[in-house]
MMTF fields as JSON, N, C-alpha, C and O atoms, coordinates in Angstrom:
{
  "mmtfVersion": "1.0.0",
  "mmtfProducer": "UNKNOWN",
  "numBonds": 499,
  "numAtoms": 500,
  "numGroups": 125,
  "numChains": 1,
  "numModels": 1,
  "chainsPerModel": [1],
  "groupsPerChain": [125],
  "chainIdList": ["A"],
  "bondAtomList": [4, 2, 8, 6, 12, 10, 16, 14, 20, 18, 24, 22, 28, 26, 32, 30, 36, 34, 40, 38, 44, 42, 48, 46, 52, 50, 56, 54, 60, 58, 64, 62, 68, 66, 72, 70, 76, 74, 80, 78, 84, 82, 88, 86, 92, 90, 96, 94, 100, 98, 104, 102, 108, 106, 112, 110, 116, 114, 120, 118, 124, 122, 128, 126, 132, 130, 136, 134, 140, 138, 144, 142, 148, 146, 152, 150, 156, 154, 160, 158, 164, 162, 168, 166, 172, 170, 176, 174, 180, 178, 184, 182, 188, 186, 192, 190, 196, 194, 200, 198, 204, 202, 208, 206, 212, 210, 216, 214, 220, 218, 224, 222, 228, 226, 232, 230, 236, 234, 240, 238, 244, 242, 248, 246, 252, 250, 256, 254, 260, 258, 264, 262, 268, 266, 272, 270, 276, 274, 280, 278, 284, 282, 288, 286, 292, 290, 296, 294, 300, 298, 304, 302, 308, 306, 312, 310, 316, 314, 320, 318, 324, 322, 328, 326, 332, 330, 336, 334, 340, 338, 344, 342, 348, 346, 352, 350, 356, 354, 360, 358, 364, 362, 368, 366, 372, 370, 376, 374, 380, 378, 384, 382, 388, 386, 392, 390, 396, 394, 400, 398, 404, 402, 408, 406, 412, 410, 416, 414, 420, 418, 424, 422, 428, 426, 432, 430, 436, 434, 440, 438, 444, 442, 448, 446, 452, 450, 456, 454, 460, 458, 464, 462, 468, 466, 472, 470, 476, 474, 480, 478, 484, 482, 488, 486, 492, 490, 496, 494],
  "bondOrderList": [1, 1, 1, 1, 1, 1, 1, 1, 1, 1, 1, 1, 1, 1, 1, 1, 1, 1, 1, 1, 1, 1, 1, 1, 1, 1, 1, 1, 1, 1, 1, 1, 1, 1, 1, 1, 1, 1, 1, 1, 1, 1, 1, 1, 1, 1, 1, 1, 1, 1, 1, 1, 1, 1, 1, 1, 1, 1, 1, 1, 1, 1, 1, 1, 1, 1, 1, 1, 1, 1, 1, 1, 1, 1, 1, 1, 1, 1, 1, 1, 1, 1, 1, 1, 1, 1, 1, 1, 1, 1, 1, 1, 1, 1, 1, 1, 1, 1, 1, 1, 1, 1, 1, 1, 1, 1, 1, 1, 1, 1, 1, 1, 1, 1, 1, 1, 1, 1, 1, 1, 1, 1, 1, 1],
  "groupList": [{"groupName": "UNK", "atomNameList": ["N", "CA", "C", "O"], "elementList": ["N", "C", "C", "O"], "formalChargeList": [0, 0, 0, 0], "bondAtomList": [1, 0, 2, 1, 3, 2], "bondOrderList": [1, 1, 2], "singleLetterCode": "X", "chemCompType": "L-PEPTIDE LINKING"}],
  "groupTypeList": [0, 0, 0, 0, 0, 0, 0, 0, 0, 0, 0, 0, 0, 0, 0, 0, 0, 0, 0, 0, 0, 0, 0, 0, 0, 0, 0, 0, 0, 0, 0, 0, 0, 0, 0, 0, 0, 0, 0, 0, 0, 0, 0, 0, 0, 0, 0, 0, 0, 0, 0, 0, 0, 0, 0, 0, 0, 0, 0, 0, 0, 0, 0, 0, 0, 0, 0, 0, 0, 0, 0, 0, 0, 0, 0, 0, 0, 0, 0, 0, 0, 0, 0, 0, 0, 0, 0, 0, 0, 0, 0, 0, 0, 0, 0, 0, 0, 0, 0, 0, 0, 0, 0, 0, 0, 0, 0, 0, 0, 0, 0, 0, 0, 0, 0, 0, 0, 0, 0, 0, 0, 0, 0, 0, 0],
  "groupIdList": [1, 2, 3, 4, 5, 6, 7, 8, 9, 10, 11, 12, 13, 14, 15, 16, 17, 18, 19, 20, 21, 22, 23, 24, 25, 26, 27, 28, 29, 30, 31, 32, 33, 34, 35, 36, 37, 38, 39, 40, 41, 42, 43, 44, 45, 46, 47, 48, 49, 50, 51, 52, 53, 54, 55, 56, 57, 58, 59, 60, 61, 62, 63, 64, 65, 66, 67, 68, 69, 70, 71, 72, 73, 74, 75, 76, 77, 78, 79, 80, 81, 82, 83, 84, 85, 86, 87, 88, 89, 90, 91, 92, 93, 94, 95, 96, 97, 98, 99, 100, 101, 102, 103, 104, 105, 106, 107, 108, 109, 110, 111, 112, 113, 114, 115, 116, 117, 118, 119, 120, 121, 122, 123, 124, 125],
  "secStructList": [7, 6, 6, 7, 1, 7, 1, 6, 6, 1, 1, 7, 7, 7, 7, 7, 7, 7, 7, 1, 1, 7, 7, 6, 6, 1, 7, 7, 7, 7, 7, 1, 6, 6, 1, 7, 7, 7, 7, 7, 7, 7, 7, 7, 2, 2, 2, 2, 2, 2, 2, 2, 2, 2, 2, 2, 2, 2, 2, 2, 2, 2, 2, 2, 2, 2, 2, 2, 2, 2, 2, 2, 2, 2, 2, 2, 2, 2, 2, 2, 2, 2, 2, 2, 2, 2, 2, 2, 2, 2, 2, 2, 2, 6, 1, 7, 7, 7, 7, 7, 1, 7, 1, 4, 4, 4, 4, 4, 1, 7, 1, 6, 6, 1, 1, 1, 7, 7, 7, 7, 7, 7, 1, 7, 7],
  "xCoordList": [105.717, 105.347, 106.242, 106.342, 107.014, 107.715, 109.16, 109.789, 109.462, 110.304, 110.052, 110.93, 108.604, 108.353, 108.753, 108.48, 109.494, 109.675, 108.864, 108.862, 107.957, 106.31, 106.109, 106.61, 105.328, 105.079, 103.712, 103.125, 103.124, 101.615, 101.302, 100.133, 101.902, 101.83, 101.954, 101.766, 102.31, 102.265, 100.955, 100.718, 100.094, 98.707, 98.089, 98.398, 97.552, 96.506, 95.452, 94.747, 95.314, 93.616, 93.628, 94.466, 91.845, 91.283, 91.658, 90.721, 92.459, 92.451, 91.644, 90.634, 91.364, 90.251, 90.289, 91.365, 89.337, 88.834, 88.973, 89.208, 88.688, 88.956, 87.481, 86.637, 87.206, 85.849, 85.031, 85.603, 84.003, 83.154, 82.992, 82.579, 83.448, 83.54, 84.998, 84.94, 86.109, 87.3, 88.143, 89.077, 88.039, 88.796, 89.498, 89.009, 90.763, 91.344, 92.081, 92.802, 92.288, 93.041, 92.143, 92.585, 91.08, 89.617, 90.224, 91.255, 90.133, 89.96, 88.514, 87.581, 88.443, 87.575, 86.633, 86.884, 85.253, 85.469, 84.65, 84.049, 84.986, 84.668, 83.584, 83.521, 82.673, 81.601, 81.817, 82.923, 80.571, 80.768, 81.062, 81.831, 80.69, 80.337, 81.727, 81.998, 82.408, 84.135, 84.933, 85.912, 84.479, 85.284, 85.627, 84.708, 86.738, 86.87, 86.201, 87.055, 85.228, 85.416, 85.564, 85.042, 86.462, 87.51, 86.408, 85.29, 86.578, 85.044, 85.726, 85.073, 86.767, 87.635, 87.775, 87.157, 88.68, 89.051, 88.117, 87.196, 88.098, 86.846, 87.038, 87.973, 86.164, 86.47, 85.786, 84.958, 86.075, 86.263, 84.818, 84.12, 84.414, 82.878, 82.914, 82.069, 83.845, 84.041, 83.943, 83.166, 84.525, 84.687, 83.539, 83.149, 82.96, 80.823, 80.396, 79.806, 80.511, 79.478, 79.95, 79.152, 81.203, 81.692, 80.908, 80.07, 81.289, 80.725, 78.781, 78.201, 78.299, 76.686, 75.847, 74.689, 76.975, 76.956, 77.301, 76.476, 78.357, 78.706, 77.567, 77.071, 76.972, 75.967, 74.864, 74.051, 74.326, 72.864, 72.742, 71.674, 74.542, 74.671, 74.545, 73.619, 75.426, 74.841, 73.567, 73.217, 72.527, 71.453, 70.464, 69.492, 70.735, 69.643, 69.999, 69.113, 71.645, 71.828, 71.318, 71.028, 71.318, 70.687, 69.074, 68.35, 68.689, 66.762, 66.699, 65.983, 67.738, 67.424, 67.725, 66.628, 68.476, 68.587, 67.423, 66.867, 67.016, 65.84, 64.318, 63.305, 64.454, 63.124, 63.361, 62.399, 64.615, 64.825, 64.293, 63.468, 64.935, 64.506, 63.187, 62.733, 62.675, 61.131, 60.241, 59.017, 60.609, 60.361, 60.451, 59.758, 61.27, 61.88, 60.636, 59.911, 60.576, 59.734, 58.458, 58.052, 57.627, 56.534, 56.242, 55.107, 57.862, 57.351, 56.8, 55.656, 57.557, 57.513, 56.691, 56.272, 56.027, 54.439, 53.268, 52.346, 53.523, 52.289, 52.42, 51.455, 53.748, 54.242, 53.547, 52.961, 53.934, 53.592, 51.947, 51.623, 50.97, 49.644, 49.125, 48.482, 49.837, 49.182, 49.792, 49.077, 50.504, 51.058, 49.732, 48.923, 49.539, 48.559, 47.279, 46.64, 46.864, 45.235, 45.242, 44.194, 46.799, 46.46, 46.435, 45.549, 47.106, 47.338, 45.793, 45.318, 45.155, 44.15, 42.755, 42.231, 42.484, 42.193, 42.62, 41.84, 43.572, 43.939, 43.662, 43.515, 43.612, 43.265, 41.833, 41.419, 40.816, 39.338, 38.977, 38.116, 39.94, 39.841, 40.036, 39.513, 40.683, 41.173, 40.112, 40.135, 39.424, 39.0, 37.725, 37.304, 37.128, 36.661, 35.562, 35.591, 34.259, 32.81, 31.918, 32.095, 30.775, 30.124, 29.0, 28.785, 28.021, 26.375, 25.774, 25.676, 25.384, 24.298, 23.023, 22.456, 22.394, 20.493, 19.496, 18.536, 19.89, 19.195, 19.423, 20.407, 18.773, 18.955, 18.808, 19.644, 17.783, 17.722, 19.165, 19.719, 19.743, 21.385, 22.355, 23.144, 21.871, 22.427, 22.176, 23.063, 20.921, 20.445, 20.568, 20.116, 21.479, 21.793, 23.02, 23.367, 23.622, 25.412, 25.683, 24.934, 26.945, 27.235, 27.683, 27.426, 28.385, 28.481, 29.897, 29.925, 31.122, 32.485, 32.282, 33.337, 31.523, 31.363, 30.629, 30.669, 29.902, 29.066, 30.08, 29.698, 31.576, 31.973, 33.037, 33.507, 33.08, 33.989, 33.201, 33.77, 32.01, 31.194, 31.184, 30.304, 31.641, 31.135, 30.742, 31.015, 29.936, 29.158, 29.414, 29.964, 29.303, 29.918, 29.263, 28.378, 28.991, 28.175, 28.609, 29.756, 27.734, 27.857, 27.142, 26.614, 27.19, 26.102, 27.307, 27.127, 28.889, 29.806, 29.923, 29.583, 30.337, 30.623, 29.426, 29.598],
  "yCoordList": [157.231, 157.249, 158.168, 158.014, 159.297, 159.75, 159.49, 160.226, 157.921, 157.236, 156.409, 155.749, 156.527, 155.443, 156.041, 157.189, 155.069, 155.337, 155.344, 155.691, 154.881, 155.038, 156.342, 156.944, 157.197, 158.313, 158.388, 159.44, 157.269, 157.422, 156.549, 156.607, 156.08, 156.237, 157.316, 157.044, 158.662, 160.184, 160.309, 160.304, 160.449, 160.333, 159.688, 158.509, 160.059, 159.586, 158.989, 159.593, 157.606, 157.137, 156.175, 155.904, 155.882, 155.032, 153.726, 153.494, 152.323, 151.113, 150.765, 151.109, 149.715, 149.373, 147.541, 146.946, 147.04, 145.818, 144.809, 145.075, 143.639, 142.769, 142.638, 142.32, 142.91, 142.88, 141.542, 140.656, 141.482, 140.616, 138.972, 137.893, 139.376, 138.811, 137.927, 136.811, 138.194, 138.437, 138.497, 137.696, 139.352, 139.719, 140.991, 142.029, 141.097, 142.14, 142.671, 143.5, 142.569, 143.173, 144.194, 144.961, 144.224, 144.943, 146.515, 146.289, 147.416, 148.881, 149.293, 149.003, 150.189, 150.738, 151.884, 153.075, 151.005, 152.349, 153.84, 153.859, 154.872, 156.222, 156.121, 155.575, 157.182, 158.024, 159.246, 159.716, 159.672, 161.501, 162.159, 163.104, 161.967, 163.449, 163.691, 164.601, 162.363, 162.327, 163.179, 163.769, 163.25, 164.284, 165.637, 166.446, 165.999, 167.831, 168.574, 168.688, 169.136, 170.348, 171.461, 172.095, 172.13, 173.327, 174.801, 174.469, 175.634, 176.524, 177.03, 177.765, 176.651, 176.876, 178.691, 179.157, 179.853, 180.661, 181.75, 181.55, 182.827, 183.641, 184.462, 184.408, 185.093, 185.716, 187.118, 187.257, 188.125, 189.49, 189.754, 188.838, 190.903, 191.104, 191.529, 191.126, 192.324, 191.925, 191.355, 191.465, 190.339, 188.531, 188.356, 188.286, 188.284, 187.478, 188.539, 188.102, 189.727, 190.573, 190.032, 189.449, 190.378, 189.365, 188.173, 188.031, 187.077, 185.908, 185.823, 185.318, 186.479, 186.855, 187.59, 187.508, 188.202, 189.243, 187.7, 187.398, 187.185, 186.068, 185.597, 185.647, 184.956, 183.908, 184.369, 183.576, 185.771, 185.76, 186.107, 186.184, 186.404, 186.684, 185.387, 185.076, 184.621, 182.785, 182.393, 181.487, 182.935, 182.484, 182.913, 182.221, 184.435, 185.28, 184.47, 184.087, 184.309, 183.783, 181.948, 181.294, 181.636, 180.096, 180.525, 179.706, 181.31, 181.589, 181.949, 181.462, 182.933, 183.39, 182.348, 181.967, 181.426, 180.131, 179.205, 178.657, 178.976, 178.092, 178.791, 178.186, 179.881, 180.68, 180.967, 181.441, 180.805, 180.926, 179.367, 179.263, 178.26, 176.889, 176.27, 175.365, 177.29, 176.646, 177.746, 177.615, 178.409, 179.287, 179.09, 179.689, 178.298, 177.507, 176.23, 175.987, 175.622, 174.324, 174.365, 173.679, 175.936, 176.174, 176.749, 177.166, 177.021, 177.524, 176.254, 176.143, 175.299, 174.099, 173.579, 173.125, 173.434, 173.052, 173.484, 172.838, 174.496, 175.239, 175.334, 175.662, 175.006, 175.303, 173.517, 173.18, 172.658, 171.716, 171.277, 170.345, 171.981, 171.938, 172.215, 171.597, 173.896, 174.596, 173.495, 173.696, 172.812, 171.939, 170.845, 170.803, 169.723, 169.214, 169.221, 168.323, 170.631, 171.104, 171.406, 171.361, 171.825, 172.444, 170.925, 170.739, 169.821, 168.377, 167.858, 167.424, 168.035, 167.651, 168.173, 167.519, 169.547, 170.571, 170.304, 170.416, 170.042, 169.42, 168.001, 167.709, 167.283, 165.51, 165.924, 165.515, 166.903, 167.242, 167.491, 166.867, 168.768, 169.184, 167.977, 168.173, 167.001, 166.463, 164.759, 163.767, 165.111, 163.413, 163.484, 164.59, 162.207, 162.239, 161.288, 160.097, 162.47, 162.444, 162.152, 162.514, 161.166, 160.569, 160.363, 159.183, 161.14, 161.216, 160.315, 160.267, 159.633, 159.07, 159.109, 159.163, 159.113, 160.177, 158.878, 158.992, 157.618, 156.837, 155.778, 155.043, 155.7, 155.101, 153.476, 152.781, 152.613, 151.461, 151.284, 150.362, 151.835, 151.806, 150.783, 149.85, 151.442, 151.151, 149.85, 149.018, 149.58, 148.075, 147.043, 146.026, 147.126, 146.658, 146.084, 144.931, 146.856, 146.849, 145.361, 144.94, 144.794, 143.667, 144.625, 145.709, 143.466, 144.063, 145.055, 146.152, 144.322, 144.839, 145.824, 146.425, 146.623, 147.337, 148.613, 149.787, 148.009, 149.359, 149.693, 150.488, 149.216, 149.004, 150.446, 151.347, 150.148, 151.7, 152.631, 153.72, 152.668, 153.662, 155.158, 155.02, 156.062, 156.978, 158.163, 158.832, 158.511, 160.065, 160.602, 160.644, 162.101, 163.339, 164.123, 163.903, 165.508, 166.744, 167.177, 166.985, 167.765, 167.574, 169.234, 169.71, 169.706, 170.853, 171.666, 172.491, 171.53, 173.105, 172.75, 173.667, 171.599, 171.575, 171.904, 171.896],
  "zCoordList": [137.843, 136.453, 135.642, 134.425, 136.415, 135.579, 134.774, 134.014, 135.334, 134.999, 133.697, 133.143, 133.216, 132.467, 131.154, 130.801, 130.394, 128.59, 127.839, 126.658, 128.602, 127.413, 127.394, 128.343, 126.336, 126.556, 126.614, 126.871, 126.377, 126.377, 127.976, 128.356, 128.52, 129.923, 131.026, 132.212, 130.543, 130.794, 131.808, 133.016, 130.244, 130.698, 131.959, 132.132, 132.554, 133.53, 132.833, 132.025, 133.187, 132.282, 133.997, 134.857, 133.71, 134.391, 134.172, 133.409, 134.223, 134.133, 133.74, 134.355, 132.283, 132.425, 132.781, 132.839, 132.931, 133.454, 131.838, 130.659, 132.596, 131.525, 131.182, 132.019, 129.861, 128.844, 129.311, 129.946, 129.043, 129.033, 128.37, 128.797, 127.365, 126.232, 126.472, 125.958, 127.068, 127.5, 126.25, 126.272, 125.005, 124.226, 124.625, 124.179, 125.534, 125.693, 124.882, 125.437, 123.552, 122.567, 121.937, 121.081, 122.275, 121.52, 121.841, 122.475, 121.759, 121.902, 122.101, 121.352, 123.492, 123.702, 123.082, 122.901, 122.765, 121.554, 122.541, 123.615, 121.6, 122.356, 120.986, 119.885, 122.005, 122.063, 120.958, 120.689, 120.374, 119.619, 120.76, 120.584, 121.928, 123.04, 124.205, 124.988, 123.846, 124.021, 123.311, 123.767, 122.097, 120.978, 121.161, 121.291, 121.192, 121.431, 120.469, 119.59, 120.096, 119.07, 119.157, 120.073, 118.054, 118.167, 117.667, 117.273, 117.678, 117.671, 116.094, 115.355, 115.81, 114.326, 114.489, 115.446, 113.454, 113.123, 113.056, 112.264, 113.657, 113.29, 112.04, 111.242, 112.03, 110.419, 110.571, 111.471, 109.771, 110.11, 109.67, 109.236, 109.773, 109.485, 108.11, 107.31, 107.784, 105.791, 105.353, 104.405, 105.556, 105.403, 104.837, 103.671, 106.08, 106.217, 105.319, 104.331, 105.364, 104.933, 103.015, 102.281, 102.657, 101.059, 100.884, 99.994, 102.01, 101.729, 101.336, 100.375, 102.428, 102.34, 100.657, 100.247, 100.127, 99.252, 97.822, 96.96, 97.958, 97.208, 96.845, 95.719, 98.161, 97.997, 98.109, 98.585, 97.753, 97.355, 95.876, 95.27, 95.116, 93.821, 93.296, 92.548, 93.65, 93.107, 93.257, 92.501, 94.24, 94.245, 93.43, 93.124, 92.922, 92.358, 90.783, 90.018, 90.499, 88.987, 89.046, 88.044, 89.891, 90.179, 90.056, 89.49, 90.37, 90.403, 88.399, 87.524, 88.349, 86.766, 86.42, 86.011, 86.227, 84.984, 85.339, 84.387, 86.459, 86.239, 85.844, 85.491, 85.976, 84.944, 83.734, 83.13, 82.983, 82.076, 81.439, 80.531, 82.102, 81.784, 81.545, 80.845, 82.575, 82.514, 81.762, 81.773, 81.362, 80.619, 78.996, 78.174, 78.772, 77.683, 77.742, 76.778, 78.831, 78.894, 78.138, 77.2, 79.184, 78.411, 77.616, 77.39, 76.57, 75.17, 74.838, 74.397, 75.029, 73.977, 73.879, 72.814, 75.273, 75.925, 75.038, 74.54, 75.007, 74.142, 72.515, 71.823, 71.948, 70.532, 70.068, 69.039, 71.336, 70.911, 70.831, 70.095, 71.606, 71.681, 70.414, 69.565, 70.612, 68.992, 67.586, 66.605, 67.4, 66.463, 66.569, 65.642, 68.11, 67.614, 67.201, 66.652, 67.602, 67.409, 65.95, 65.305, 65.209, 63.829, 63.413, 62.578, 63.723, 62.969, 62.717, 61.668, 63.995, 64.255, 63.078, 62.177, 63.537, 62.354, 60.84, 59.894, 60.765, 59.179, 58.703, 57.516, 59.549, 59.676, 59.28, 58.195, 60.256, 59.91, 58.513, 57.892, 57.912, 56.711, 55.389, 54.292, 55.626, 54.36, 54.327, 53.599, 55.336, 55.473, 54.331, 53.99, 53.756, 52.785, 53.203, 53.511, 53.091, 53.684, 52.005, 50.842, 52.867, 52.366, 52.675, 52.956, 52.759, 53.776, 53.126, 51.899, 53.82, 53.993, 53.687, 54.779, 53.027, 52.961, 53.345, 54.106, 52.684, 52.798, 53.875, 53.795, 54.623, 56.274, 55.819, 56.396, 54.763, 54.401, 54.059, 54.658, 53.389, 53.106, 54.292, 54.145, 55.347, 56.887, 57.019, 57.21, 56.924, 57.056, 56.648, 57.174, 55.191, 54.166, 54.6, 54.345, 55.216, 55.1, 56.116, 56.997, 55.671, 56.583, 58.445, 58.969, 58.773, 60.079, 60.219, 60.778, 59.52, 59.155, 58.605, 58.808, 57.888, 57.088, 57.777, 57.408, 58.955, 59.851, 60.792, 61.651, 60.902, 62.023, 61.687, 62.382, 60.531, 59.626, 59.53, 59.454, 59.497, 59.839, 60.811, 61.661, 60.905, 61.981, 61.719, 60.723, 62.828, 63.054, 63.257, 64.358, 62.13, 61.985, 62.043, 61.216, 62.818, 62.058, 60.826, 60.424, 60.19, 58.779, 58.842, 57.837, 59.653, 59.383, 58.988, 58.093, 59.684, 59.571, 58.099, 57.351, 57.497, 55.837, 54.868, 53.649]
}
C-alpha cells in the first residue's frame, strides 16, 4: 500500500460490502458518535471571571428595562381605568332624569316606549 498514488488509500478502512439496495455509488453515512470533538482553547481565570462579571451586568440592565416597561404598562393601566370611571361618572352627571310619580303613566305607555325606559336610584340626586 505504500506504493499507492492515492493518498486516501494511506488510510486503513474496513472494505465495505456491496449495499443492499445494490447502489454502490451511495456513501456511507456516519453517525454523531463517529465525530471527533475537540475540548476547544482554555481560557484564563480572568477571562471567565470578565466574562461572568459581563454577563450579570447585561442581565441586571436586561431586568432594569423590563421593570421599567412594565412599569410604564401599569401606569397606563390605571391612567386608563381612572379615565373610564371619570367618563362614566360624567355620562351619570349629565343624563336627563324624569321621575315618574304616577305609576298609571306606565300602563299607558305603548310597548317601544317602556322599552327606553330604565331604573334609577333617584335617592343620591
Amino acid at each position: 500500500m505504500a506504493n499507492s498514488t492515492d493518498g486516501e488509500r494511506d488510510v486503513k478502512t474496513v472494505p465495505r460490502g456491496k449495499p443492499k439496495s445494490g447502489r454502490i455509488w451511495k456513501s456511507e453515512k456516519t453517525k454523531f458518535s463517529t465525530n471527533i470533538k475537540s475540548r476547544g482553547l482554555k481560557t484564563s481565570f480572568e477571562k471567565k471571571e470578565k466574562l461572568r462579571k459581563d454577563l450579570l451586568a447585561i442581565k441586571e440592565l436586561s431586568r432594569s428595562i423590563k421593570a421599567a416597561k412594565e412599569e410604564e404598562l401599569q401606569k397606563k393601566k390605571e391612567r386608563r381605568r381612572e379615565n373610564l370611571k371619570r367618563q362614566e361618572e360624567n355620562r351619570k352627571k349629565s343624563e336627563v332624569v324624569q321621575v315618574i310619580t304616577n305609576s298609571s303613566k306606565i300602563k299607558k305607555m305603548k310597548k317601544k316606549h317602556l322599552r327606553q325606559i330604565e331604573k334609577r336610584d333617584t335617592t343620591n340626586l
